[in-house]
Each structure stands twice: as C-alpha cells, then as structure tokens.
Backbone bond lengths (Angstrom), bond angles and torsions (degrees), N, CA, C in turn:
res aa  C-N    CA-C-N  psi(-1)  N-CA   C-N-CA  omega(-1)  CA-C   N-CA-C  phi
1 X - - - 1.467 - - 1.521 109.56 -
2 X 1.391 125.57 146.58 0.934 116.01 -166.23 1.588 99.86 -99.91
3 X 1.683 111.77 170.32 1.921 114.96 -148.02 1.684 67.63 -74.67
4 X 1.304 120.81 162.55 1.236 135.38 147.24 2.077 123.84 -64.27
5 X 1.795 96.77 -20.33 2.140 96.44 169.26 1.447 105.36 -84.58
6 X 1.620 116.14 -22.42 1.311 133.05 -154.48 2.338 95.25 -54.44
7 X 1.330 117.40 90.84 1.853 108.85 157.07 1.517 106.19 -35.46
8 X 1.413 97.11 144.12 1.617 102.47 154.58 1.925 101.72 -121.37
9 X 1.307 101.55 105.10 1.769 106.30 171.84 1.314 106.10 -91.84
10 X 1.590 113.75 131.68 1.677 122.03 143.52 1.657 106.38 -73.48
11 X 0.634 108.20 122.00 1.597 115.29 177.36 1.625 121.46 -67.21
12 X 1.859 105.81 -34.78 1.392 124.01 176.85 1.375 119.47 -141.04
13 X 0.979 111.69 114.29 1.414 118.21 165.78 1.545 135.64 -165.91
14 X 1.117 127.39 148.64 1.222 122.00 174.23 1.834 116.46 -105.95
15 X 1.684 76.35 164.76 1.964 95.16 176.22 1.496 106.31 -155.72
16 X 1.493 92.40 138.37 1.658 123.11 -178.77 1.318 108.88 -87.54
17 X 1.351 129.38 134.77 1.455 143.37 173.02 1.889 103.25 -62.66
18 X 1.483 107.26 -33.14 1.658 128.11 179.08 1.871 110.59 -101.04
19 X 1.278 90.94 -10.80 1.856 79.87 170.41 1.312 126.26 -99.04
20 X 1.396 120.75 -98.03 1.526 114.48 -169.05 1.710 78.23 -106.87
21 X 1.295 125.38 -37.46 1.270 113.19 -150.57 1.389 136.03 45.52
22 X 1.399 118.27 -108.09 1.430 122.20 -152.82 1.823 89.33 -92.68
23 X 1.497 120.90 -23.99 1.129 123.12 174.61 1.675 118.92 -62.81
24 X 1.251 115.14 -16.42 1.855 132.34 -160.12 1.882 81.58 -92.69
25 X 1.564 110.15 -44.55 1.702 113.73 -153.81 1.679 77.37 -68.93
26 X 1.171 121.64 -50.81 1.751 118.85 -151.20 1.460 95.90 -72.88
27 X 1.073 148.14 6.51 1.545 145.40 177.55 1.555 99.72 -115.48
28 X 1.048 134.15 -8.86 1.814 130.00 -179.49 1.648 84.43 -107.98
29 X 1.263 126.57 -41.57 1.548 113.38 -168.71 1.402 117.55 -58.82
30 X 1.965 106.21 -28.86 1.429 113.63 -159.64 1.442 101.27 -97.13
31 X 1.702 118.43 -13.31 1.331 113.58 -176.94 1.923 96.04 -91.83
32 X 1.356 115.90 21.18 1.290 101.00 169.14 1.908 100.53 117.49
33 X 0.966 126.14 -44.31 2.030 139.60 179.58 1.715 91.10 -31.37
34 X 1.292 94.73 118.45 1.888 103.31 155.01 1.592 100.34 -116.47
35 X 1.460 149.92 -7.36 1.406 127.24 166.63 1.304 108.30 -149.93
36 X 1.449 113.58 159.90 1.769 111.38 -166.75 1.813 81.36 -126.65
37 X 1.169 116.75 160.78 1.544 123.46 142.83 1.637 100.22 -115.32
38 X 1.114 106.88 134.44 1.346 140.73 -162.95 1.421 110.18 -93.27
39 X 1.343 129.16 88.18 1.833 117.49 -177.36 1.539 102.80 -92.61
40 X 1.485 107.50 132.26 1.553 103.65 178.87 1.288 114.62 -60.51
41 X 1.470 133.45 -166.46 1.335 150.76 169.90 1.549 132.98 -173.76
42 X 0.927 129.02 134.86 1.198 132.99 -172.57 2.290 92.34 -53.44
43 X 1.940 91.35 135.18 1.504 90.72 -174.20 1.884 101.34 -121.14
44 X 1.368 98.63 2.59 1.475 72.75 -146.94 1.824 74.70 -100.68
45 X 1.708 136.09 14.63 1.645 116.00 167.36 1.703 91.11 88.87
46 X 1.121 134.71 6.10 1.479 132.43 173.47 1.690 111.72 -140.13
47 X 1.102 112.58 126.00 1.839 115.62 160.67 2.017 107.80 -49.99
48 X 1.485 109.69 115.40 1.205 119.48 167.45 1.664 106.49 -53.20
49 X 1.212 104.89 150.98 1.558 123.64 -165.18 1.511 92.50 -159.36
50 X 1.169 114.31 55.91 1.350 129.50 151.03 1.515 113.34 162.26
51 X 1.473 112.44 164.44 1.630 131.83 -143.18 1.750 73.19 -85.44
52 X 1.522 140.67 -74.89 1.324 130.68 178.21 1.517 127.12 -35.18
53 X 1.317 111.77 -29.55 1.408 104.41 -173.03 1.868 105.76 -100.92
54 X 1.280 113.32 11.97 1.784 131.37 149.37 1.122 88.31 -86.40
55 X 0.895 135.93 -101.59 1.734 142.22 -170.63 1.538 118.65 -6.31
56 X 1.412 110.08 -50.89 1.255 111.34 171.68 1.899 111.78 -86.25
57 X 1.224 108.39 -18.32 1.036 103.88 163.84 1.920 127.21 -53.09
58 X 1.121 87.21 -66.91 1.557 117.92 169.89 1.859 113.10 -37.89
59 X 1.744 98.50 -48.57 1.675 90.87 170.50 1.404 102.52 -73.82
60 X 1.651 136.46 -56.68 1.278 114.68 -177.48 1.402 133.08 -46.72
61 X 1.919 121.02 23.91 1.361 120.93 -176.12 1.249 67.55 -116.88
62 X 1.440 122.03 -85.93 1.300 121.37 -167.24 1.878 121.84 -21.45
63 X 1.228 108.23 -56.98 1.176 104.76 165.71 1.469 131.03 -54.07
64 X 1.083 125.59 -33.02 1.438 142.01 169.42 1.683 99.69 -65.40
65 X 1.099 115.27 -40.92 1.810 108.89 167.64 1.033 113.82 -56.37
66 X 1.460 131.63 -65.70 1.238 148.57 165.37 1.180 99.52 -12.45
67 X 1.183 134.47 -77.14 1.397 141.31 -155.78 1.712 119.51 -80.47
68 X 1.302 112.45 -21.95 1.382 124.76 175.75 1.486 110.14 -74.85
69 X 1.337 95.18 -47.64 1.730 114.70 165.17 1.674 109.06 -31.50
70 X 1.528 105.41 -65.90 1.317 121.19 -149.20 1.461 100.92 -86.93
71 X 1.589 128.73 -39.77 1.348 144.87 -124.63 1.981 77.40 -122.21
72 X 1.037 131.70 -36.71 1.431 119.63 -159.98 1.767 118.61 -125.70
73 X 1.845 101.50 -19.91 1.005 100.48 177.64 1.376 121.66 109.47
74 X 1.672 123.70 -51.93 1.284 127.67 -175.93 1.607 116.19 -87.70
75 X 1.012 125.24 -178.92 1.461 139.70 167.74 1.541 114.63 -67.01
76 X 1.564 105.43 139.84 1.232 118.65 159.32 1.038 119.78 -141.46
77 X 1.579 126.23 132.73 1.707 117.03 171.64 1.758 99.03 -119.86
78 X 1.397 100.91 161.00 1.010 91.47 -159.97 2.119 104.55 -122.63
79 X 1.225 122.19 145.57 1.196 120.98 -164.80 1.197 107.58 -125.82
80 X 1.865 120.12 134.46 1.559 116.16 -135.04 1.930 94.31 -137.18
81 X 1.429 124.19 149.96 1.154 134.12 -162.56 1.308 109.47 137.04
82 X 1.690 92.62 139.83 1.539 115.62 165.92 1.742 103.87 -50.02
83 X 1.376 123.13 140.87 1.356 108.93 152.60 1.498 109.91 -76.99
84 X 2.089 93.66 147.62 1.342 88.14 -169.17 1.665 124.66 -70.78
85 X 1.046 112.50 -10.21 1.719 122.82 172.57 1.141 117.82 -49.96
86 X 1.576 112.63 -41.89 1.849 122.07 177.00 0.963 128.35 -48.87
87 X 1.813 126.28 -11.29 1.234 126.19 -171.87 1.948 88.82 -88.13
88 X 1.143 118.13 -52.97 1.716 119.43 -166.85 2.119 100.12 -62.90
89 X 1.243 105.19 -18.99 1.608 89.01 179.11 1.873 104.79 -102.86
90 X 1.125 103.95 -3.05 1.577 108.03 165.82 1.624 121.16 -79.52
91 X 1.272 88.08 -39.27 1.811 96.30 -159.73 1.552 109.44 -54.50
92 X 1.742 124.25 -45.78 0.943 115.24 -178.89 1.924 128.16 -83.73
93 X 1.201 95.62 8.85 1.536 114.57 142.63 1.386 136.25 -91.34
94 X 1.161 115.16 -50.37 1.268 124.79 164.09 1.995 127.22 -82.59
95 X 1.086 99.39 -2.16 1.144 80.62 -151.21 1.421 131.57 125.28
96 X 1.030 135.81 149.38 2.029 122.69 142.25 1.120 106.13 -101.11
97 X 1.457 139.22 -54.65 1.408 93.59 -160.06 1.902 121.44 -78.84
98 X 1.423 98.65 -4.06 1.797 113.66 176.29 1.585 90.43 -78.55
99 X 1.357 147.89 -26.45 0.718 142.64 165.34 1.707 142.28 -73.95
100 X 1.285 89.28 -24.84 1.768 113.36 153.77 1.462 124.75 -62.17
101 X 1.626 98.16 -58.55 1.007 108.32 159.68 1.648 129.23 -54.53
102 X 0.819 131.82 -69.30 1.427 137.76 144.24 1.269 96.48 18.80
103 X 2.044 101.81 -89.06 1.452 97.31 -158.25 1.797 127.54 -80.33
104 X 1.710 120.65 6.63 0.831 129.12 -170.48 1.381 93.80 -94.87
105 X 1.582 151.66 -28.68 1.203 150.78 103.19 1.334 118.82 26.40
106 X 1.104 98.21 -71.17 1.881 116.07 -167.41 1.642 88.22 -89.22
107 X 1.006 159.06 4.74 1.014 173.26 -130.56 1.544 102.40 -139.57
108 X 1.216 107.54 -54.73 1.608 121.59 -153.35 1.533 88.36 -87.06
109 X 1.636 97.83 -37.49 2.020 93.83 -169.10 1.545 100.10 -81.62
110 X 1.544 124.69 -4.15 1.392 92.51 174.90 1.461 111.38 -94.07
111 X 1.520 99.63 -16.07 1.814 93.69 -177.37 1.475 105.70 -69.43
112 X 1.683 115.71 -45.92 1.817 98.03 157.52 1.452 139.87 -21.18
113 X 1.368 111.20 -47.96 1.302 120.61 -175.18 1.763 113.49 -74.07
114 X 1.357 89.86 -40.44 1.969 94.64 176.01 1.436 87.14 -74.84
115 X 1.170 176.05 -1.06 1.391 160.60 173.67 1.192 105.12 -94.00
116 X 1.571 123.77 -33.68 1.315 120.00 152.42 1.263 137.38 -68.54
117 X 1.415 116.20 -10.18 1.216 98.06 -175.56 1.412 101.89 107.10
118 X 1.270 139.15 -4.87 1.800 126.34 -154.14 1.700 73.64 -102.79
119 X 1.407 135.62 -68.64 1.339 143.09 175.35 1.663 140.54 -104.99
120 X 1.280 94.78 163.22 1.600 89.45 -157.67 1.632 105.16 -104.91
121 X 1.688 108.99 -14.97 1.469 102.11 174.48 1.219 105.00 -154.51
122 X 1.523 104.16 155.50 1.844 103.23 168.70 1.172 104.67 -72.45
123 X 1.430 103.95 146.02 1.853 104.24 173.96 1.861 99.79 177.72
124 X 1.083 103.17 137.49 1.485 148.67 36.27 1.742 91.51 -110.12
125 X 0.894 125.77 135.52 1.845 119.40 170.01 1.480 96.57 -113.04
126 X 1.195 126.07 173.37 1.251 132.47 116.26 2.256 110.59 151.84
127 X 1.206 120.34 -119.23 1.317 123.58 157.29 1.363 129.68 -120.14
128 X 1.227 108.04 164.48 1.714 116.71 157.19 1.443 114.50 -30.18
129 X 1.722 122.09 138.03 0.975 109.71 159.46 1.383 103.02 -118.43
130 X 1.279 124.24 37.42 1.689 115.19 155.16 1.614 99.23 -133.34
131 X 1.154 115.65 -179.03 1.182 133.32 -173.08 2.121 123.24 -62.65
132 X 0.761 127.59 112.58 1.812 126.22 -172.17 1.388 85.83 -130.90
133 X 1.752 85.19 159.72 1.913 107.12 153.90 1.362 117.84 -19.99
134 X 1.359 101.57 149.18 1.633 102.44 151.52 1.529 126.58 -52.79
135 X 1.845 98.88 -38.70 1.331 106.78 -157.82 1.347 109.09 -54.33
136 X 1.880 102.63 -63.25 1.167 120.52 172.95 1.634 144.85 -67.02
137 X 1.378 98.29 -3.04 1.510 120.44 164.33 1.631 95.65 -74.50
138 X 1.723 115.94 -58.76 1.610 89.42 -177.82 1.225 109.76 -73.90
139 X 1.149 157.21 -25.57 1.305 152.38 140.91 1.914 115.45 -2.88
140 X 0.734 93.04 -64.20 1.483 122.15 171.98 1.673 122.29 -58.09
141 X 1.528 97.82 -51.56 1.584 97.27 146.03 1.069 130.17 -64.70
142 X 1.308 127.71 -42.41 1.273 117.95 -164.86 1.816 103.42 -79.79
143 X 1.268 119.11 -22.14 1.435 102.70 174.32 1.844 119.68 -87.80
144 X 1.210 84.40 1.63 2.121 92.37 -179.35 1.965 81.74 -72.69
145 X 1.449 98.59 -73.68 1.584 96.63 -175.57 1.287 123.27 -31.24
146 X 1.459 116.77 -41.21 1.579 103.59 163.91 1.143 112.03 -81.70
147 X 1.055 138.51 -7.32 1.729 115.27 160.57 1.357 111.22 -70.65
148 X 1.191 143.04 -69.99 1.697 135.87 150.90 0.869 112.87 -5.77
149 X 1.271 143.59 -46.44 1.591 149.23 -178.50 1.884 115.91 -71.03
150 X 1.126 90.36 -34.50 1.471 104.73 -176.73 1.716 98.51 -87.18
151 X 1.498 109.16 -44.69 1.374 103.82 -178.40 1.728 120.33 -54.28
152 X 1.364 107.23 -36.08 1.329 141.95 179.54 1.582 92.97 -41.90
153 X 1.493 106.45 -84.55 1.238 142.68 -157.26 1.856 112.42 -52.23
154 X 1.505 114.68 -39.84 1.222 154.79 169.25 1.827 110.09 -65.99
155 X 1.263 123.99 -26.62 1.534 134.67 -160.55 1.878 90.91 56.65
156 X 1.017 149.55 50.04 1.680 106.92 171.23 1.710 98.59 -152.08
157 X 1.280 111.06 173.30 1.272 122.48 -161.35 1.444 126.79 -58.53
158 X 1.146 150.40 133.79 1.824 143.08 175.48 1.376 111.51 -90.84
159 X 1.117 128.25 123.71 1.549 113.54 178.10 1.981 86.55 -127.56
160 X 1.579 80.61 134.39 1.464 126.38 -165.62 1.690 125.88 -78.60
161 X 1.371 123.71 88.62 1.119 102.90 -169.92 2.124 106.63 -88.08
162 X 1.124 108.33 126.85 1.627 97.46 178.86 1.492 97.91 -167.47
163 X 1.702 128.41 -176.62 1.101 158.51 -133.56 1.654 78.90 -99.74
164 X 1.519 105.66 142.98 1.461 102.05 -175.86 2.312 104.09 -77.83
165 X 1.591 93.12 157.39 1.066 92.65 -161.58 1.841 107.27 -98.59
166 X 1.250 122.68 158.68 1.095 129.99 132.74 1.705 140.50 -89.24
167 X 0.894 138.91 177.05 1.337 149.89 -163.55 1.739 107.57 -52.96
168 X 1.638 89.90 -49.03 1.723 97.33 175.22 1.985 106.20 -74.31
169 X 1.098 107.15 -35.89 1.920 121.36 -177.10 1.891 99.45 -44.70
170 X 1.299 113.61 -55.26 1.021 148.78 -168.17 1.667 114.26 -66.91
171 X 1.382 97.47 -33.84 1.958 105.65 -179.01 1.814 93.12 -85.64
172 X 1.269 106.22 -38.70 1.672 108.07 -149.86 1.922 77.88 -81.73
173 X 1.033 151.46 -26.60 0.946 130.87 -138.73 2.082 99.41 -104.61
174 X 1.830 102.10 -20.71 1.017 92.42 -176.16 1.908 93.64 -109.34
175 X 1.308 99.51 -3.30 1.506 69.88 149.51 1.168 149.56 -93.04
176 X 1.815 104.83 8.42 1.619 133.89 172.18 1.272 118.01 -68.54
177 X 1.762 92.90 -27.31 1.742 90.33 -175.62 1.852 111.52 -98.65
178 X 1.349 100.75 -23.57 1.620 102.07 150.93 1.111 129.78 -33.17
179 X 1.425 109.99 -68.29 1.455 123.26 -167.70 2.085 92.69 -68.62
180 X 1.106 122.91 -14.79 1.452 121.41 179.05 1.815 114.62 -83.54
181 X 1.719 106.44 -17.07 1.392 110.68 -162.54 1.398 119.23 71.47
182 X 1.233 90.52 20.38 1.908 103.98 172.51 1.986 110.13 -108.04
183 X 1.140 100.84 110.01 1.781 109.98 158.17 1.625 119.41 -31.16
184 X 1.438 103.35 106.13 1.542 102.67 175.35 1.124 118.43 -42.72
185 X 1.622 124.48 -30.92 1.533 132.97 -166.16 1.727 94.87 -72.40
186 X 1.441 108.22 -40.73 1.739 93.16 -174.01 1.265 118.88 -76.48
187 X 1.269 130.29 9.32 1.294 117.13 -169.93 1.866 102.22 -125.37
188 X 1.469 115.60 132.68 1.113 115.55 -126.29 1.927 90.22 -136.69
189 X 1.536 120.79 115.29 1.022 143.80 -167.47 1.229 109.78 -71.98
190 X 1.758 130.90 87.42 1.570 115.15 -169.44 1.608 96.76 -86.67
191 X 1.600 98.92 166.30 1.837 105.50 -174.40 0.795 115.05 52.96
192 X 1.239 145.64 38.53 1.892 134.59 142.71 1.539 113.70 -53.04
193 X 1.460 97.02 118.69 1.173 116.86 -171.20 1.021 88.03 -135.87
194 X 1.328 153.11 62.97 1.560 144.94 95.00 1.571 106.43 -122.28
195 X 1.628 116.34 166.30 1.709 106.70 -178.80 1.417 87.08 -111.97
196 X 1.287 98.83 125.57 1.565 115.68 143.56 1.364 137.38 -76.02
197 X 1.014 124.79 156.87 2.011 115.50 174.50 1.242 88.06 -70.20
198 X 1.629 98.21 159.34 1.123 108.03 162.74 1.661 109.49 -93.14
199 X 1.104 128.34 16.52 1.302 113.84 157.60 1.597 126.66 -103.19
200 X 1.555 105.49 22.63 1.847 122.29 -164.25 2.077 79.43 -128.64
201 X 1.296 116.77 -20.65 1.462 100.94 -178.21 1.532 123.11 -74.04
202 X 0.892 128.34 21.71 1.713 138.34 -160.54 1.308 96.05 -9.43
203 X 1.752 107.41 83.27 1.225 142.21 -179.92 1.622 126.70 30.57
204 X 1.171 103.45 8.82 2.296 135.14 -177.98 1.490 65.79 -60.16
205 X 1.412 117.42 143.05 1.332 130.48 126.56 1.505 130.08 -97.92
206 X 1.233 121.90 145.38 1.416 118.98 -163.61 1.711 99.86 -116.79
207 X 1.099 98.13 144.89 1.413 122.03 -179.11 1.909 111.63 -112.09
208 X 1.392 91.51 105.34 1.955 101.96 -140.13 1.407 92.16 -96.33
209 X 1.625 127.69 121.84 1.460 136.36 156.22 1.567 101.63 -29.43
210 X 1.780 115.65 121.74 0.966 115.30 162.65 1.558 161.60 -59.80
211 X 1.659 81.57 25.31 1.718 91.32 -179.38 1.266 115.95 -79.87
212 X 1.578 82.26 144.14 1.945 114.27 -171.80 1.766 90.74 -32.16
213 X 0.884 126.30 -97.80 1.599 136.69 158.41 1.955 117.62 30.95
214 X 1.292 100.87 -69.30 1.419 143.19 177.19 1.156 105.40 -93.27
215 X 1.085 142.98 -7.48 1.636 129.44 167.04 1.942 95.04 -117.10
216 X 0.989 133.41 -9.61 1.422 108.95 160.49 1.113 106.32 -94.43
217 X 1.445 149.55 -22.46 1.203 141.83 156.68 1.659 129.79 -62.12
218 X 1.583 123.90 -19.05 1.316 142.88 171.06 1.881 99.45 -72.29
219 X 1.241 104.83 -56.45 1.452 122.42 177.74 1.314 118.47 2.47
220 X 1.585 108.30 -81.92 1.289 161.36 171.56 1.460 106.22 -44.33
221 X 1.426 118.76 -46.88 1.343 113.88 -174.61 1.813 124.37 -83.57
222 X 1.433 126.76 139.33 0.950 100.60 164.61 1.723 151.23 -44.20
223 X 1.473 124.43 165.42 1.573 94.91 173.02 1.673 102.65 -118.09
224 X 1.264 99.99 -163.61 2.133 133.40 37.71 1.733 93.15 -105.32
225 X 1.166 89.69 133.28 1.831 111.49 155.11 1.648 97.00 -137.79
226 X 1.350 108.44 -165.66 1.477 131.51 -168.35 1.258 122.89 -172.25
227 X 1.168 140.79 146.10 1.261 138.62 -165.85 1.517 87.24 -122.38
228 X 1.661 89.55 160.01 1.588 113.04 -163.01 1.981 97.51 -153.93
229 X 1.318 104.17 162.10 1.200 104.13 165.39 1.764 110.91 -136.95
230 X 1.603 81.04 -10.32 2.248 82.35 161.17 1.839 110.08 79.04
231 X 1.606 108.05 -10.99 1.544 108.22 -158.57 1.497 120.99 -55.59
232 X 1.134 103.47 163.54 1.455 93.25 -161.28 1.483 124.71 -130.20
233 X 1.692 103.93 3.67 1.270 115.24 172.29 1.200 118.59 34.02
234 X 1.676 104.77 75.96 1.892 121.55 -165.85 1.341 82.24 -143.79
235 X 1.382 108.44 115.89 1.734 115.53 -179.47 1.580 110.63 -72.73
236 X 1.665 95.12 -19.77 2.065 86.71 172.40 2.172 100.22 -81.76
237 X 0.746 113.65 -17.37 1.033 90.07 173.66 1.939 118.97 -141.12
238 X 1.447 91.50 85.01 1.520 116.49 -168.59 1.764 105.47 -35.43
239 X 1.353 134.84 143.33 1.195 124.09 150.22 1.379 114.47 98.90
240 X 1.711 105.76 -16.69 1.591 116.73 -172.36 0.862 122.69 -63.91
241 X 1.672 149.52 148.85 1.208 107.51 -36.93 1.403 127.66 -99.62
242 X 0.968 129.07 20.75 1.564 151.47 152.91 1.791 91.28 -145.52
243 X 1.419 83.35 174.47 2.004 111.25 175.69 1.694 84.47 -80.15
244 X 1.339 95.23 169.86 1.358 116.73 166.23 1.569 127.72 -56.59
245 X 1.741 88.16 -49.57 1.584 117.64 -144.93 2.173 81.97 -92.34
246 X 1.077 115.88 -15.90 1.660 120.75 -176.52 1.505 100.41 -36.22
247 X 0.931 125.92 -74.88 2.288 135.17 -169.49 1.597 97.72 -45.88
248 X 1.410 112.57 -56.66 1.487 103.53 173.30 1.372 131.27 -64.77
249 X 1.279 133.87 -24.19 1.083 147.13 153.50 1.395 121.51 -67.10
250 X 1.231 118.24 -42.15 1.385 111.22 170.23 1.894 111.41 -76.95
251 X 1.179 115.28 -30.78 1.787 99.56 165.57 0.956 121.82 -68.93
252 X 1.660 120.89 -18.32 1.417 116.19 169.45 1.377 109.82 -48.08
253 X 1.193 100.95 -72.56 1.601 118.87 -176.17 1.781 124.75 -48.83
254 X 1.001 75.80 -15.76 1.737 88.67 165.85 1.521 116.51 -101.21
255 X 1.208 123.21 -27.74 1.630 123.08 152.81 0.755 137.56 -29.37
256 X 1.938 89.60 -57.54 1.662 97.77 -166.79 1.928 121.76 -94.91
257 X 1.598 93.54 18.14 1.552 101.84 171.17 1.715 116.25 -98.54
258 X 1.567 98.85 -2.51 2.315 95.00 158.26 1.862 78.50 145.61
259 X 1.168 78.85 -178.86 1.986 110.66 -179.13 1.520 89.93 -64.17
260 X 1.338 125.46 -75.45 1.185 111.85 -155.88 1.629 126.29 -59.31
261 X 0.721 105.77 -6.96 2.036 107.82 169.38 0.956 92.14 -107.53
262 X 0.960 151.22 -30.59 1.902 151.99 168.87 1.667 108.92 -50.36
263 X 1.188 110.86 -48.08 1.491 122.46 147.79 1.669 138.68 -36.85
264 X 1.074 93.10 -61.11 1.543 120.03 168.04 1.538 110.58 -38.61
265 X 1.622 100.44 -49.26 1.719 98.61 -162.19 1.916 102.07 -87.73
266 X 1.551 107.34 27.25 1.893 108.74 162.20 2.088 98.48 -100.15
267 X 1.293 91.85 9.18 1.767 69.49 175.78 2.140 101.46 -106.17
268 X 1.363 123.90 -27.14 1.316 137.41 -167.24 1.734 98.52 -73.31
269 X 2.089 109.98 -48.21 1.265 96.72 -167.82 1.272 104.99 -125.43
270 X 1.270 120.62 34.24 1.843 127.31 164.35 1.352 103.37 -134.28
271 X 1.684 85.94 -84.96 1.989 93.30 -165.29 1.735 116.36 -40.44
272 X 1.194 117.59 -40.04 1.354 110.19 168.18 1.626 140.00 -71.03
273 X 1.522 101.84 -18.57 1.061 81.17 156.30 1.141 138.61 -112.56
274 X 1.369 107.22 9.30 1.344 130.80 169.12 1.719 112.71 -55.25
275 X 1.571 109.39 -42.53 1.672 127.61 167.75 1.258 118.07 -66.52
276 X 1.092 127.24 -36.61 1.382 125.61 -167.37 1.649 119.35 -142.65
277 X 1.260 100.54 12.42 1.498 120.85 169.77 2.122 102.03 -118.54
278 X 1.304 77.44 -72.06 2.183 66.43 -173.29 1.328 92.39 143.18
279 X 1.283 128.48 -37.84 1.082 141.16 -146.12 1.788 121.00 -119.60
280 X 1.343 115.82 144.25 1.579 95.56 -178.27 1.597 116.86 -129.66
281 X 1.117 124.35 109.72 1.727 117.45 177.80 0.808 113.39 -70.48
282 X 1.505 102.57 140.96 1.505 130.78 -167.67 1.505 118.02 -127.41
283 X 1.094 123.73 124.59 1.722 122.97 -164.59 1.507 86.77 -82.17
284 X 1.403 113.66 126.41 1.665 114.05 139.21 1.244 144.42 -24.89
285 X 1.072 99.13 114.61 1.887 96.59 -177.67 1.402 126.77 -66.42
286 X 1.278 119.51 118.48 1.267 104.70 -162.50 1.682 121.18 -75.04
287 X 1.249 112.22 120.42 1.298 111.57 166.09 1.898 93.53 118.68
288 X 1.040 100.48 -4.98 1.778 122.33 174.65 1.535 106.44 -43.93
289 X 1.284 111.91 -152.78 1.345 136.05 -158.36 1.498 108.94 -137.46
C-alpha cells in the first residue's frame, strides 16, 4: 500500500486547452497523482513566428495550471521553452538567423517567467533527434547553448528534449552544459527509454518513460531520476505517449510487492527533486488546512 504522505509526480507531460485537459488531470488524481509538471506546447496547430505568440503560448500552460489547481485539487508546476523543433519549421519562413533570434527571445521570456515564479524549468530545450542540414543543425546548436546559458543564469533545471542517450550520449551532453557553466545535475534527460548506470550518467539525471519494463529496472538504481509518461493529450492519438493516470498506477503496483520497493518510490517523487529541483512535494494532509 502506498504511505498515505508518499507524492505521486509525473515528471512530463502535456495538456491541451482542446483535449482531455482538466479531464486527463482528474483521471491521474483518481488513480492516486498529487503533482504534474506541466511542459508547454505549441496549441494553436502552427510554429509561433513571433516573441507574443510564445508569450501567449506560455500563459495558455500557465493557465491550464490555474485551473487543474482549482478544478482538480492537486499540484502543478509548470515548465517553459520553445520546443526545440520550432527553430527548423520557422527558418524557412522567417529566415534563420530572424529565426534564431526568435527563439533565443522566447528563450529569454521563459527564463523570465521561472525568475518569477510562473515556472520552475526550461523545457523542452535541446536538438533534433533525426537528421537536418548542416546549416540548421548548427542553428540548433547554437540555440540549445542559449538555453544552458539562460538555465545557468536563472539557477534552475533544463530538461532536454533529444535522441535517447547512451553512456557516451550522456558524457558529451554534460559536458555541453560544462562548457555552459551549467551543473550536470541540473540539466535533466526527458524520455529515457533505456536505463543507464548511474555511474555511465555523468551525473544527467533521466526522467524515464514509465514503462512497466523501465520502471523495474530504474527501481534498483540509484538517483535522482523521475518518471514521466510524456502524454500528450492529442485526440488523434488517444493515450500518447503513456495515459496520464500510468506513474500512479505503476507505484501502486510497486507498493503492493513489500516496504522495500515501497521505499524506492521516495527517490522518483521526493529525494529527487529535492536534489535537482530545490524543492520538495508534499501530498496534503488529509482533512488538513
């Protein structure tokens, strides 16, 4: 059984103002979920092509917190960035380097918002995980580096959208954030879909897709990691890429096999983010204040 103080965090996921929304939050709350981190997304079916139409992007996450907050009960924080893909579907409208610019912009306004208080991390940052131009591959570098830079600049965590990593993926990636003056520990591996040791992670923690599969093998390992289910609340494709309610259901099920894996799940939805967040969730007491 799981402790009754014990959080259950999704680490990643999204929600549509037009999808399940606040209905997706009320099905992770009832399978057990006390906090979501919230990754924005482009809502309106088009790549923004201007610093306002991020902006308004950015409140429609925020706003969608607001309401999960109010409408469901549990926690949401919310995690802010251009996706990194937007620069390659901008450029040949805009431009590249108006398009660089662009997203180092939206860049600057999300580290604003975590300095305020609206968010707690940049995210999704990072590169392509299939093949582009030269041009726009360095293109692409050069705005990951300003997200690191901003993360830097900001004190708070980067979570990484890219090609899943191996042991070597994982060295080069925190030595990217070195060379940025950014802490390998803050910068934060979304979709790991294979487990690495944690002694091949050059201290990146990964925030591991919640399959049954990958969460008894994450288990076992030391952290900080985090579980995620990535969903994406896209009515053409129901369920993507896990359910909502998946992290809560799978700690159930890990409860109810003794104390000691029951244990395990204070490093996914405390101890970690207590390390590499700052911060620690705390389930409500019931009948509290």
């Amino acid at each position: 059984m799981l402790p009754a103080d014990l959080p259950i965090v999704d680490h990643h996921c999204h929600l549509h103002p037009n999808g399940e929304g606040v209905g997706a939050a009320r099905r992770f709350a009832s399978a057990g979920g006390s906090h979501l981190m919230l990754a924005t997304q482009n809502y309106t079916g088009s790549t923004p092509d201007t610093l306002d139409a991020y902006r308004s992007q950015f409140q429609t996450t925020l706003d969608l917190a607001t309401t999960i907050r109010r409408e469901v009960g549990i926690e949401v924080r919310c995690v802010m960035a251009p996706y990194p893909i937007d620069l390659i579907h901008a450029a040949p409208r805009l431009g590249l380097e108006s398009a660089v610019d662009l997203q180092t912009a939206a860049l600057d306004l999300a580290g604003r918002w975590v300095a305020e208080g609206l968010a707690v991390a940049l995210g999704e940052v990072g590169l392509p995980h299939f093949p582009v131009e030269a041009s726009l591959q360095a293109a692409t570098e050069r705005v990951f580096d300003h997200a690191l830079g901003v993360a830097r600049d900001r004190d708070c965590p980067v979570v990484v959208h890219s090609a899943d990593l191996d042991a070597a993926g994982y060295r080069a990636l925190a030595e990217r954030a070195r060379r940025a003056g950014l802490a390998a520990g803050r910068v934060v591996k979304h979709y790991a879909r294979s487990v690495v040791p944690a002694s091949e992670r050059a201290e990146i923690p990964p925030s591991v897709l919640a399959r049954r599969e990958l969460v008894n093998e994450v288990l076992a390992t030391p952290g900080p990691w985090f579980l995620e289910t990535d969903f994406l609340d896209d009515p053409a494709r129901p369920g993507a890429v896990l359910d909502l309610a998946t992290v809560p259901r799978r700690a159930a099920a890990i409860a109810a096999r003794g104390a000691e894996d029951t244990e395990r799940l204070w490093v996914p939805f405390v101890r970690s983010f207590e390390q590499v967040y700052g911060w620690r969730p705390e389930r409500p007491v019931p009948g509290g204040p």
